[in-house]
N, CA, C and O atoms as CSV, one atom per row, in Angstrom:
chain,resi,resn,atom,element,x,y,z
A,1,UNK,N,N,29.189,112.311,-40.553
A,1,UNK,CA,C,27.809,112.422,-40.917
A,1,UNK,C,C,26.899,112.389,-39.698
A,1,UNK,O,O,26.051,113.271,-39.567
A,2,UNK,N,N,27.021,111.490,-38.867
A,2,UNK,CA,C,26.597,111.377,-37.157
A,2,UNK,C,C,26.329,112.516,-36.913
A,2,UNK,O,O,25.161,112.871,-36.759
A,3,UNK,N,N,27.664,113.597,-36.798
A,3,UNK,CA,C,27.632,114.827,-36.086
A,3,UNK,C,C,26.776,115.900,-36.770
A,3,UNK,O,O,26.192,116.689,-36.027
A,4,UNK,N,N,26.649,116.008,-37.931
A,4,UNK,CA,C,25.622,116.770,-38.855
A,4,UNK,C,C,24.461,116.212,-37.910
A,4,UNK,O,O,23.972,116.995,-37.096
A,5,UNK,N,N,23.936,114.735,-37.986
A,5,UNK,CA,C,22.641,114.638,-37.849
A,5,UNK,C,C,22.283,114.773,-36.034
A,5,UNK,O,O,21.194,114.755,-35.461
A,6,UNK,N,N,23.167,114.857,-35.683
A,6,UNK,CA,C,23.094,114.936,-34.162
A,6,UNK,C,C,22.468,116.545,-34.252
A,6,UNK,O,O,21.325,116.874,-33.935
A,7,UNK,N,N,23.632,117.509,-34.814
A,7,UNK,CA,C,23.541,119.047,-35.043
A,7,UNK,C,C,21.899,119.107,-35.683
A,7,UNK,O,O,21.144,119.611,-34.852
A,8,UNK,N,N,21.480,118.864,-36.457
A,8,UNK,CA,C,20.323,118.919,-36.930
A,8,UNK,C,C,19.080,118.796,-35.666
A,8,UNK,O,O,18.254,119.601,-35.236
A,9,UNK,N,N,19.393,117.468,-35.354
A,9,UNK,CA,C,18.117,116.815,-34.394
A,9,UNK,C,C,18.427,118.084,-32.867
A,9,UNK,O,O,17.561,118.596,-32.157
A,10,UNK,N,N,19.728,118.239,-32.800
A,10,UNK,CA,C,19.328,119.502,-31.889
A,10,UNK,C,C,18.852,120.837,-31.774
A,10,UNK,O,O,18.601,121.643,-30.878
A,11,UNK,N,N,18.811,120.747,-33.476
A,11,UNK,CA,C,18.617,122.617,-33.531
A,11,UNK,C,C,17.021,122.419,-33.901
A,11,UNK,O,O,16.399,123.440,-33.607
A,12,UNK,N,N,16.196,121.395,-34.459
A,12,UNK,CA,C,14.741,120.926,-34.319
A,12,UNK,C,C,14.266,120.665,-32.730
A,12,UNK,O,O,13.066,120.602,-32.466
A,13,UNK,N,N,14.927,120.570,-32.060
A,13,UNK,CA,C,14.636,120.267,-30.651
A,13,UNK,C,C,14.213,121.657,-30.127
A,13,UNK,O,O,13.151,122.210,-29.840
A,14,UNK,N,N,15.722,122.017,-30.134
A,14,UNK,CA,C,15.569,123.539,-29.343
A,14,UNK,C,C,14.671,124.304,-30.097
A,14,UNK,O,O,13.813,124.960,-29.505
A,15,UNK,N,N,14.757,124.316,-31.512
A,15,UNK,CA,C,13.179,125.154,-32.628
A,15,UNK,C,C,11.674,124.777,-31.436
A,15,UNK,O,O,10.962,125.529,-30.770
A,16,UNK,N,N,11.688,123.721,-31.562
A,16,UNK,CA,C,10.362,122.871,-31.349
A,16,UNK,C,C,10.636,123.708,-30.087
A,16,UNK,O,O,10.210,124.854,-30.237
A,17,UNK,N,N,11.133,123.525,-29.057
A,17,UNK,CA,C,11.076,123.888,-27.748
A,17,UNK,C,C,10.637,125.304,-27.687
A,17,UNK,O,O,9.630,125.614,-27.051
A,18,UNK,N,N,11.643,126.524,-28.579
A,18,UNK,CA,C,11.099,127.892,-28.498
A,18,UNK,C,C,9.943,127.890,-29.177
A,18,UNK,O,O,9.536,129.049,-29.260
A,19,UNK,N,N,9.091,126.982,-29.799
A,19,UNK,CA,C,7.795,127.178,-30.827
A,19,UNK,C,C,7.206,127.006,-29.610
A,19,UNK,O,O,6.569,127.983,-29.217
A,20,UNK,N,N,7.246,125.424,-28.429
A,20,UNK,CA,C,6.485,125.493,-27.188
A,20,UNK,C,C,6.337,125.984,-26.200
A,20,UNK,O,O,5.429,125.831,-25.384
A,21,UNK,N,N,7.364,126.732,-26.171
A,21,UNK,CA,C,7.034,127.954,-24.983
A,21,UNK,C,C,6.642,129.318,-25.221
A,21,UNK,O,O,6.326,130.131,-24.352
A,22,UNK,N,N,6.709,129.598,-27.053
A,22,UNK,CA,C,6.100,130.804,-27.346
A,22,UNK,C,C,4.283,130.558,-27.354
A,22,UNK,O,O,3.389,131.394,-27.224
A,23,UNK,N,N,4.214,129.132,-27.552
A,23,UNK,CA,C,2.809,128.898,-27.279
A,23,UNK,C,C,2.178,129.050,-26.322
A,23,UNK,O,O,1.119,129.673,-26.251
A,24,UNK,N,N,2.866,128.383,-25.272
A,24,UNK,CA,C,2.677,127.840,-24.143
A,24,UNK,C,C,2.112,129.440,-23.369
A,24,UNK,O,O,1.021,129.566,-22.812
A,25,UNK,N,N,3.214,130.607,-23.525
A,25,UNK,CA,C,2.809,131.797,-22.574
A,25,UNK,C,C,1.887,132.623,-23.888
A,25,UNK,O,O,1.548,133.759,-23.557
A,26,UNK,N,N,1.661,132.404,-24.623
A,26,UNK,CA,C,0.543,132.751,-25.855
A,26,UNK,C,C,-0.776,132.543,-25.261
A,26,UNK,O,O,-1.595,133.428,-25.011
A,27,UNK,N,N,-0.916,131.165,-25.038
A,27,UNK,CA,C,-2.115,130.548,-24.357
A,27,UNK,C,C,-2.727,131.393,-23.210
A,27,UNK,O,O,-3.853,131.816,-22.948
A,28,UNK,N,N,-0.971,131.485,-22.397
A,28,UNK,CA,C,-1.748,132.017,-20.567
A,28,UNK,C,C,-2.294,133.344,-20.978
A,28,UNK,O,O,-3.234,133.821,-20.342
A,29,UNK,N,N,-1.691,134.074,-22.157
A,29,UNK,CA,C,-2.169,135.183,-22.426
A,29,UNK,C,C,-3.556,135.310,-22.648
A,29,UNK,O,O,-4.291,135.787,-21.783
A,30,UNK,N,N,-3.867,135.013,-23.478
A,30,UNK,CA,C,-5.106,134.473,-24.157
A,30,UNK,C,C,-6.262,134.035,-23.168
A,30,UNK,O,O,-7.464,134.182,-23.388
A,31,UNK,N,N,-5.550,133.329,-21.763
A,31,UNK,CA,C,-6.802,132.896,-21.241
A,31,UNK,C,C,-6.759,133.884,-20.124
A,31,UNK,O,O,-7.796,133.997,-19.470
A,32,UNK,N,N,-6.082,134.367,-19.909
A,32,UNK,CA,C,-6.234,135.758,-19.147
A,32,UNK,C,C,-7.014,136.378,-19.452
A,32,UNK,O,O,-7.884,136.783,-18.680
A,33,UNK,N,N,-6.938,136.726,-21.008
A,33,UNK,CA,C,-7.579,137.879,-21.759
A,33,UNK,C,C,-9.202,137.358,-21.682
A,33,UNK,O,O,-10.165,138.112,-21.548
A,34,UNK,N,N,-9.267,135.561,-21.829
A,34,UNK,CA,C,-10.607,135.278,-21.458
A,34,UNK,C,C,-11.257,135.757,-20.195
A,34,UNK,O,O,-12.245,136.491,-20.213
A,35,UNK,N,N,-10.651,135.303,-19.036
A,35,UNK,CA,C,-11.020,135.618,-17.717
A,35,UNK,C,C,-11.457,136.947,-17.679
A,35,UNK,O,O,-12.474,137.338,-17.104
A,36,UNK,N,N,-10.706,137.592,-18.271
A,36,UNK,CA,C,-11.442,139.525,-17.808
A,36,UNK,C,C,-12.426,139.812,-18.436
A,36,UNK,O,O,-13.176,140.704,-18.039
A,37,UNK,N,N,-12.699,138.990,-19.784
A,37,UNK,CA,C,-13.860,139.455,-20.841
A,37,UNK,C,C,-14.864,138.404,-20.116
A,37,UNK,O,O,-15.902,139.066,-20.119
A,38,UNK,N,N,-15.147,137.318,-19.573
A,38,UNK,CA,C,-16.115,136.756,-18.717
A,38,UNK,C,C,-16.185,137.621,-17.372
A,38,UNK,O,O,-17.277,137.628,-16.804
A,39,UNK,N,N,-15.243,138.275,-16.861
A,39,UNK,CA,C,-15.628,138.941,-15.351
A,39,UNK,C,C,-16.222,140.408,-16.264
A,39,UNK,O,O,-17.036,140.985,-15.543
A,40,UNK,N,N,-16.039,141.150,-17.627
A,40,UNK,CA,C,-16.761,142.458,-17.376
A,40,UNK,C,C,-18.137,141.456,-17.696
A,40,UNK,O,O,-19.153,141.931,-17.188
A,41,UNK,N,N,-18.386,140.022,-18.522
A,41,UNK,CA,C,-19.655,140.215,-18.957
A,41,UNK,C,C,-20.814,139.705,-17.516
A,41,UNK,O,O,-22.022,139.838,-17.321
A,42,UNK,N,N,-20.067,139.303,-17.004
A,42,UNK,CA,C,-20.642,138.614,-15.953
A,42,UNK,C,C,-21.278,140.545,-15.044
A,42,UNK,O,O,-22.417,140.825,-14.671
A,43,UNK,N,N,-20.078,141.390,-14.985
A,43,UNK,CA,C,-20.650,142.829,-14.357
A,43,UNK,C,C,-21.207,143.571,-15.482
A,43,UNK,O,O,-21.578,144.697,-15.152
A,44,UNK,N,N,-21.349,143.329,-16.506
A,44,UNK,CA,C,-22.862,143.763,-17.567
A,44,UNK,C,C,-23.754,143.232,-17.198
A,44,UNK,O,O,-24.586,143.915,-16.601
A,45,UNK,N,N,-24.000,141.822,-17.369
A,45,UNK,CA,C,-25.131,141.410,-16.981
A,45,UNK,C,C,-25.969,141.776,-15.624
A,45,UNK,O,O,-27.195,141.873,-15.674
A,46,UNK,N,N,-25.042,142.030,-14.073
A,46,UNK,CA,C,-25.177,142.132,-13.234
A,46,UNK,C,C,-26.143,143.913,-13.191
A,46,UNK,O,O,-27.242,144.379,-12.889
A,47,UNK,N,N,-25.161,144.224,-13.577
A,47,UNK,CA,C,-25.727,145.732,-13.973
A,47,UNK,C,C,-26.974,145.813,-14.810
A,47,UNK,O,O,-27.801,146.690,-14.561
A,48,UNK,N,N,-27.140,145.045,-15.682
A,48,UNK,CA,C,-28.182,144.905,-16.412
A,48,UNK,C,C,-29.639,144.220,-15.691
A,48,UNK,O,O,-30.705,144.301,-16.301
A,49,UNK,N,N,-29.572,143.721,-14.690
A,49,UNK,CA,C,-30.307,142.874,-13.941
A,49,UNK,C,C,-30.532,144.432,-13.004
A,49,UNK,O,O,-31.575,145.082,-12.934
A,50,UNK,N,N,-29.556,144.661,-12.523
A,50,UNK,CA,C,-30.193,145.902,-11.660
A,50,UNK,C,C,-31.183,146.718,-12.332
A,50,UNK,O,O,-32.240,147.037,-11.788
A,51,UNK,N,N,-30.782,147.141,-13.782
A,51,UNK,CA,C,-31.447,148.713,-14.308
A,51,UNK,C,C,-33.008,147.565,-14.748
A,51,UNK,O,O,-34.055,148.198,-14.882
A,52,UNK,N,N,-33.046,146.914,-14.829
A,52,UNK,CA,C,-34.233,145.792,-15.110
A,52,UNK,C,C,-35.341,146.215,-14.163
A,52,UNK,O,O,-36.419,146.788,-14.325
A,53,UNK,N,N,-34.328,145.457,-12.532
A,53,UNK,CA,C,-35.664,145.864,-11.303
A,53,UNK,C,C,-35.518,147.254,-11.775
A,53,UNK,O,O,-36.652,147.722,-11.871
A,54,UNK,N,N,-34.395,148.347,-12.200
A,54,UNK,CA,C,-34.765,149.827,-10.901
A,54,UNK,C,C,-36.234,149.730,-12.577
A,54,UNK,O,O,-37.415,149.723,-12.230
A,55,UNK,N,N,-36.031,149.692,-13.585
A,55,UNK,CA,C,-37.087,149.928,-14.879
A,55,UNK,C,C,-38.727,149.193,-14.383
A,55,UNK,O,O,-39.821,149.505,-14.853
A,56,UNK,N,N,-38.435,148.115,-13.264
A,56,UNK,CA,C,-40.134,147.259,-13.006
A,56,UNK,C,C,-40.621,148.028,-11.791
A,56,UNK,O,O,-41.752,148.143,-11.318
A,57,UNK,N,N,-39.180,148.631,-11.336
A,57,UNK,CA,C,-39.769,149.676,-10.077
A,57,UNK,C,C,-40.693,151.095,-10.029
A,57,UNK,O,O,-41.596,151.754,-9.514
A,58,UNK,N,N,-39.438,150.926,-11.228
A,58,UNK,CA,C,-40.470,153.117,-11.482
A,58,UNK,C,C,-41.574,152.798,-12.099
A,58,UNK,O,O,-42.512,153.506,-11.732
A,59,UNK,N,N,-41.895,151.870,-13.039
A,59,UNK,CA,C,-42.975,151.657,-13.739
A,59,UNK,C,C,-44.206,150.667,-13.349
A,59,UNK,O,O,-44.900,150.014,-14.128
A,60,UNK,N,N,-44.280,150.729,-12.033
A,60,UNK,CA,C,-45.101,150.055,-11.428
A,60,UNK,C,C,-46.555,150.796,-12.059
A,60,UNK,O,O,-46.519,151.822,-12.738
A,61,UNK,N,N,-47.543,150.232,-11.778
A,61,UNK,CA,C,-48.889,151.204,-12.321
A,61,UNK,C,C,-49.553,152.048,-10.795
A,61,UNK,O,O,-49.969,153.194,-10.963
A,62,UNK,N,N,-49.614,151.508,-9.528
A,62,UNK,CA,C,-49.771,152.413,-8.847
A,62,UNK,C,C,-48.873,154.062,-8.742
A,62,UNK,O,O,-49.426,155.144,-8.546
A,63,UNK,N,N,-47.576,153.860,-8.912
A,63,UNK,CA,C,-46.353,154.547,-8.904
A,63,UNK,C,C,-47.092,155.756,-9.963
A,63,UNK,O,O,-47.745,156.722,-9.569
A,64,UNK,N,N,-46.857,155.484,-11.069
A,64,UNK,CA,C,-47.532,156.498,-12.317
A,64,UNK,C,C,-49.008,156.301,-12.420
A,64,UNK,O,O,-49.328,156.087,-13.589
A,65,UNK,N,N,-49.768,156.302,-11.792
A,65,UNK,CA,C,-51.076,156.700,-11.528
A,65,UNK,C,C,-50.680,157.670,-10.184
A,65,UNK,O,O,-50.968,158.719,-10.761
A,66,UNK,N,N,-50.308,158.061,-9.038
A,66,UNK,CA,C,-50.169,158.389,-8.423
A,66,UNK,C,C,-49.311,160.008,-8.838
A,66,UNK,O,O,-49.594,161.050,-8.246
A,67,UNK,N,N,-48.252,159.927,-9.951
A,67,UNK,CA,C,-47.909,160.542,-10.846
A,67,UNK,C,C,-48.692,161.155,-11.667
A,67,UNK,O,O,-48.496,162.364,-11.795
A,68,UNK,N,N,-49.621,160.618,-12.332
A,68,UNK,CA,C,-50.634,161.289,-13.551
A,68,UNK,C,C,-51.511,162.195,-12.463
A,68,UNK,O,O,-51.861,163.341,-12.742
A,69,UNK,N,N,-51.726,161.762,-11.599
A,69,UNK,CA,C,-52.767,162.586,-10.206
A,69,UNK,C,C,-51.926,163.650,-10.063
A,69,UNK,O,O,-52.287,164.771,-10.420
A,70,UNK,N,N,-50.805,163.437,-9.565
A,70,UNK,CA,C,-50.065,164.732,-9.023
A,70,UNK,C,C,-49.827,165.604,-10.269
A,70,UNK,O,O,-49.897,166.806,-10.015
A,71,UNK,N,N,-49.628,165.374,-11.236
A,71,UNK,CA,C,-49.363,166.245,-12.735
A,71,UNK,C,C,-50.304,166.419,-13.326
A,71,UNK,O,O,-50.146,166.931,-14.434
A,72,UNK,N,N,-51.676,166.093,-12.894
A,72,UNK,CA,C,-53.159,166.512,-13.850
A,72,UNK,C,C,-52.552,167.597,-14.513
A,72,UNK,O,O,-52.047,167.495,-15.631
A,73,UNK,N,N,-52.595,168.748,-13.775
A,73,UNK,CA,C,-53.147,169.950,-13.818
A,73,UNK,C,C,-51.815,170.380,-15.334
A,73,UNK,O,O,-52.162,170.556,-16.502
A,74,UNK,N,N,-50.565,170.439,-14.889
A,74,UNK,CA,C,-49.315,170.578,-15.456
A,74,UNK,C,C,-49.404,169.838,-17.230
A,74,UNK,O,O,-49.009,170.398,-18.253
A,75,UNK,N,N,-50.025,168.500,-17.127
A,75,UNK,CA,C,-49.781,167.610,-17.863
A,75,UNK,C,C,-50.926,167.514,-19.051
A,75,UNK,O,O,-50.664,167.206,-20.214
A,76,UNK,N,N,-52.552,167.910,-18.430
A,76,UNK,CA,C,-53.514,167.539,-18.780
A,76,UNK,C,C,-53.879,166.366,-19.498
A,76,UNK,O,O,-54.619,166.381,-20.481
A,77,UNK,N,N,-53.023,164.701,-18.689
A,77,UNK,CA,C,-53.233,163.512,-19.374
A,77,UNK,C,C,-54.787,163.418,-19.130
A,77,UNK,O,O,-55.500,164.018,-18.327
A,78,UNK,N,N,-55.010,162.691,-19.862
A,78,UNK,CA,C,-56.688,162.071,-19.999
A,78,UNK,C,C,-56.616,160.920,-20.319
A,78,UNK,O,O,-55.669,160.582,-21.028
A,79,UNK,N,N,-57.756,159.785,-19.830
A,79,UNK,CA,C,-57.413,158.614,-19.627
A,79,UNK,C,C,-57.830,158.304,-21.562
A,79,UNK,O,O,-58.568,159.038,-22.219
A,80,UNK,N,N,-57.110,157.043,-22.101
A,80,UNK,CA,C,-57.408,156.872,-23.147
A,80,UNK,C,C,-58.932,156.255,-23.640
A,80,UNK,O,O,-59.516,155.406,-22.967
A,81,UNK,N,N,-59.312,156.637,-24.515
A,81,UNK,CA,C,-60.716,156.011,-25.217
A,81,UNK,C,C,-60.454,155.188,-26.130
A,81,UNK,O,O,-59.244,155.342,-26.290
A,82,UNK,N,N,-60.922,154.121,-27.103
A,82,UNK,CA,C,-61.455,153.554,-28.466
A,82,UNK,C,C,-61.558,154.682,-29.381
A,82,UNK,O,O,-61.168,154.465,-30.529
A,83,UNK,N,N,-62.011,155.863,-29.104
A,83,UNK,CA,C,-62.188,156.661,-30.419
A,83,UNK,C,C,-61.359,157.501,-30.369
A,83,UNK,O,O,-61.590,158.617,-30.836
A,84,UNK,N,N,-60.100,157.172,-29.755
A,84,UNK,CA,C,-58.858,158.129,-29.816
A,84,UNK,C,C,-58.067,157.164,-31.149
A,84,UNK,O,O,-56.838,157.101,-31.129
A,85,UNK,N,N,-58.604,156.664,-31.926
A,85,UNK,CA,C,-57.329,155.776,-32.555
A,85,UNK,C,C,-58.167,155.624,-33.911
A,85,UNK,O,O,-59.392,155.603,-34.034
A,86,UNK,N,N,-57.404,155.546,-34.671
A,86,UNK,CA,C,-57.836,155.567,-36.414
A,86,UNK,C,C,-58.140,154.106,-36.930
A,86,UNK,O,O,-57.597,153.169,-36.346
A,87,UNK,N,N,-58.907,153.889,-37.899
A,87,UNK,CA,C,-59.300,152.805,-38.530
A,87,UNK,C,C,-58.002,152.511,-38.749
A,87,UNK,O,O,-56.981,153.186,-38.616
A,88,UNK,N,N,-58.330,150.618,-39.356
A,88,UNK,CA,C,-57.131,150.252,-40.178
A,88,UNK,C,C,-56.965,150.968,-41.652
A,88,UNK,O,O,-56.068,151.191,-42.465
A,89,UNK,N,N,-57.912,151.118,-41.551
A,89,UNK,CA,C,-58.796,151.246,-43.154
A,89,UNK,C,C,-57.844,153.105,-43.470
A,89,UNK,O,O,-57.281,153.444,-44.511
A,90,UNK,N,N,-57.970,153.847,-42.312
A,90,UNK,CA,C,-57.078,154.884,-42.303
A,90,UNK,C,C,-55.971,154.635,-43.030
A,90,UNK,O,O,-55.889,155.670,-43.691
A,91,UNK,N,N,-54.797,153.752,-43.446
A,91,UNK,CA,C,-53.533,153.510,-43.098
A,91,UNK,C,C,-53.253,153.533,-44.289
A,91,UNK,O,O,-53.839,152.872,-45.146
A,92,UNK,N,N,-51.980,154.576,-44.555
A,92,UNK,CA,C,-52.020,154.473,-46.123
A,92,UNK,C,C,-50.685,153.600,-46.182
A,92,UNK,O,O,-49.558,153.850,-45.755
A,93,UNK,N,N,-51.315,152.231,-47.011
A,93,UNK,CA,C,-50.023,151.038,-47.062
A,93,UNK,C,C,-49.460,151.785,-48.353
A,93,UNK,O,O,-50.234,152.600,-48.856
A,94,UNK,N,N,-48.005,151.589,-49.057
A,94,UNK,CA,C,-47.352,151.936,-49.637
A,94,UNK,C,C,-47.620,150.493,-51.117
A,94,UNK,O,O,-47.435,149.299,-50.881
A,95,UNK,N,N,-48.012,150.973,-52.355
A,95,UNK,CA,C,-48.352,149.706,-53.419
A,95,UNK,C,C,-47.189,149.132,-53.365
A,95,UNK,O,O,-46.084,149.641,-53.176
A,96,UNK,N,N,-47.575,147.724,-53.592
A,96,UNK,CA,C,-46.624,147.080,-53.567
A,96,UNK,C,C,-45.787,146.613,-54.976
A,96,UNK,O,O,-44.713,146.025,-55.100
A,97,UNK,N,N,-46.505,147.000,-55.726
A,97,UNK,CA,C,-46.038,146.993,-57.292
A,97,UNK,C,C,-45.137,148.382,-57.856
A,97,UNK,O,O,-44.438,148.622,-58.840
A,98,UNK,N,N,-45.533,149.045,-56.777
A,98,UNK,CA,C,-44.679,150.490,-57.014
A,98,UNK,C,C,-43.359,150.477,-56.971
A,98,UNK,O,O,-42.829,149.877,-56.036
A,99,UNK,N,N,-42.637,151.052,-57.849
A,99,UNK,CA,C,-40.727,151.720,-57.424
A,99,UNK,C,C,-40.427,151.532,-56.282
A,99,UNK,O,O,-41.500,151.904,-55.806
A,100,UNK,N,N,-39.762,151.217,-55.307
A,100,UNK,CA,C,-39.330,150.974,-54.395
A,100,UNK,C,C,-38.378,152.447,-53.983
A,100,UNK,O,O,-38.412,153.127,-52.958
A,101,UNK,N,N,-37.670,152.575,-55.054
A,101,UNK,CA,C,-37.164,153.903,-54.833
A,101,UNK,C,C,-37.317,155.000,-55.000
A,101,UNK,O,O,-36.528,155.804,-54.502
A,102,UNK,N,N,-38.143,155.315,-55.587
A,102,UNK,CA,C,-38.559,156.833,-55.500
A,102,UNK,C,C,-39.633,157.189,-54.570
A,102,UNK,O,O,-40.407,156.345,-54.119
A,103,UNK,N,N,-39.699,158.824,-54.190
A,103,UNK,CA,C,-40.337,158.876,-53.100
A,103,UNK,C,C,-41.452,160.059,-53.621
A,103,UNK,O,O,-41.312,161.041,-54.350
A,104,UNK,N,N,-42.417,159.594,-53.025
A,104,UNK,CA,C,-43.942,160.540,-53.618
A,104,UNK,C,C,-44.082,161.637,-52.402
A,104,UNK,O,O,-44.502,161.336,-51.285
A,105,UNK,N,N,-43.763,162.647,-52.701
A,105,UNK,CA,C,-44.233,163.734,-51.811
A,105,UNK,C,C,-45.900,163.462,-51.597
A,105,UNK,O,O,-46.759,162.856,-52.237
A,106,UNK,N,N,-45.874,164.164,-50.477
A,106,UNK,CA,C,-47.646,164.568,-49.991
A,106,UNK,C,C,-48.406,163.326,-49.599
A,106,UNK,O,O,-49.603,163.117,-49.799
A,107,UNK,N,N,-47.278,162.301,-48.837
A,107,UNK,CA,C,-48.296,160.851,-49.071
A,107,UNK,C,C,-49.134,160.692,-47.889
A,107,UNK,O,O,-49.964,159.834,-47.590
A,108,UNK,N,N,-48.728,161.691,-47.318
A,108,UNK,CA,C,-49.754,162.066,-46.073
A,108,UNK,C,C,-50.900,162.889,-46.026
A,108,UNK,O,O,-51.797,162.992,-45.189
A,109,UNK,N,N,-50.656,163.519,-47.226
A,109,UNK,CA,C,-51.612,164.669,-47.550
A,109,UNK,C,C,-53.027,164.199,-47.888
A,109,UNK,O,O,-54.034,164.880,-47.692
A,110,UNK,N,N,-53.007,162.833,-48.473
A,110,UNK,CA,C,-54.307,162.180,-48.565
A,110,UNK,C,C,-54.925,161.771,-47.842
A,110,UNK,O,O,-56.005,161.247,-48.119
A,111,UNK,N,N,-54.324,161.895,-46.346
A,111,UNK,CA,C,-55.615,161.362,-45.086
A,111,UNK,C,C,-56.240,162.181,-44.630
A,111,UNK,O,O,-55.725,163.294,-44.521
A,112,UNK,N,N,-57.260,162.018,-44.293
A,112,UNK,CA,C,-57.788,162.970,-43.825
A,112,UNK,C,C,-57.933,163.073,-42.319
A,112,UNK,O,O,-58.316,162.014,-41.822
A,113,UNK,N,N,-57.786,163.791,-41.691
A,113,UNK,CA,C,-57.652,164.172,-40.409
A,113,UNK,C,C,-58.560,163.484,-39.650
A,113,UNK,O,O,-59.670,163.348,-40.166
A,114,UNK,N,N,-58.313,162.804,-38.077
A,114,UNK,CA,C,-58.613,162.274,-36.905
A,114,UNK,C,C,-59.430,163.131,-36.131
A,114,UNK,O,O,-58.672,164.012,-35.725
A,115,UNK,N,N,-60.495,163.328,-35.740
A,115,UNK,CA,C,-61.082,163.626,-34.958
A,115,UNK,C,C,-60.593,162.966,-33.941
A,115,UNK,O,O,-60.558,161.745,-33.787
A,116,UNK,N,N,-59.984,164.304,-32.826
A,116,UNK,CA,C,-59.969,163.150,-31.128
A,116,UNK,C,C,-60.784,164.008,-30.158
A,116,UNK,O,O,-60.608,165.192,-29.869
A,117,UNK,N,N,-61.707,163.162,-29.720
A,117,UNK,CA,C,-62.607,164.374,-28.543
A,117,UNK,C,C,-62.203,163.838,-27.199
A,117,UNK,O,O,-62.280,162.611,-27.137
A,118,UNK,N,N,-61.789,164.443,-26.099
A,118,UNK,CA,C,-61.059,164.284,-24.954
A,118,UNK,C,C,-62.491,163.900,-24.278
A,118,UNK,O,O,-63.586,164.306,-24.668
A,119,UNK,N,N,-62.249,163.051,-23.209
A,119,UNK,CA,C,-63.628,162.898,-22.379
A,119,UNK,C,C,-63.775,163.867,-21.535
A,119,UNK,O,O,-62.846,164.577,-21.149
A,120,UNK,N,N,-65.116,163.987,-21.132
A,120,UNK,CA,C,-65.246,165.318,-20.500
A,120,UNK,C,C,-64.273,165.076,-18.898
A,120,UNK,O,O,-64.014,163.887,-18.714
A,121,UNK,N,N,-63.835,165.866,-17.982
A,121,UNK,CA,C,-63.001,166.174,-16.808
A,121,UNK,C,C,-64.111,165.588,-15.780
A,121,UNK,O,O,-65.169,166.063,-15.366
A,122,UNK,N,N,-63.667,164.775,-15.617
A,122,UNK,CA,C,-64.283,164.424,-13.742
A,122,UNK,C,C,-64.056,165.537,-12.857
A,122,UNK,O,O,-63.062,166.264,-12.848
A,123,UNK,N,N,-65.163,165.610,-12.047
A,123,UNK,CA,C,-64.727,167.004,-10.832
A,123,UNK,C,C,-64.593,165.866,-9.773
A,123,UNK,O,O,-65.211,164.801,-9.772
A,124,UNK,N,N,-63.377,166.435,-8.592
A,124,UNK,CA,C,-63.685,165.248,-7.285
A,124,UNK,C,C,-63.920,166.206,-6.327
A,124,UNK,O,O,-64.195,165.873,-5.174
């Protein structure tokens, strides 16, 4: 009976043992697999920090004013006014007691058009 339980307690040993070393290189796997997914996020972020400045660079306001000058002519921007922009009162909100799903043709058709008058052209 000894030898049964000897046979037993060794074949739970050696089990247990291949369960801890299938873990064991499971793990290194695993934290490998961590390490590379922290080194790309760490070179996202890095990259992301770059396109940040090159985005605060191009969009400086001297930069594109200097731009709108050189492209007048091409572009015909005009500086913005107050009476380039529509009431609130314009805004057609959608009822709120209404169908949610069905859709009303022409719901634009009820505004009535924006007057925009460009300011007159500076000569230099």
């Amino acid at each position: 009976m000894r030898a049964v339980l000897y046979l037993a307690t060794a074949m739970i040993v050696m089990g247990l043992a291949f369960w801890a070393y299938h873990v064991n290189y499971a793990t290194q796997a695993r934290q490998g697999e961590l390490r590379a997914v922290n080194r790309d996020i760490a070179s996202l972020q890095e990259g992301l920090s770059v396109l940040r400045a090159e985005w605060a660079y191009l969009n400086r306001p001297d930069r594109l004013r200097d731009l709108v000058n050189l492209n007048f002519a091409a572009l015909e921007l005009l500086p913005m006014s107050p009476d380039q922009f529509g009431a609130v009162a314009e805004v057609a909100y959608p009822d709120p007691n209404a169908d949610q799903t069905e859709t009303k043709p022409g719901l634009l058709d009820d505004l009535a058009p924006i007057d925009v008058v460009a300011p007159p052209a500076e000569e230099n």
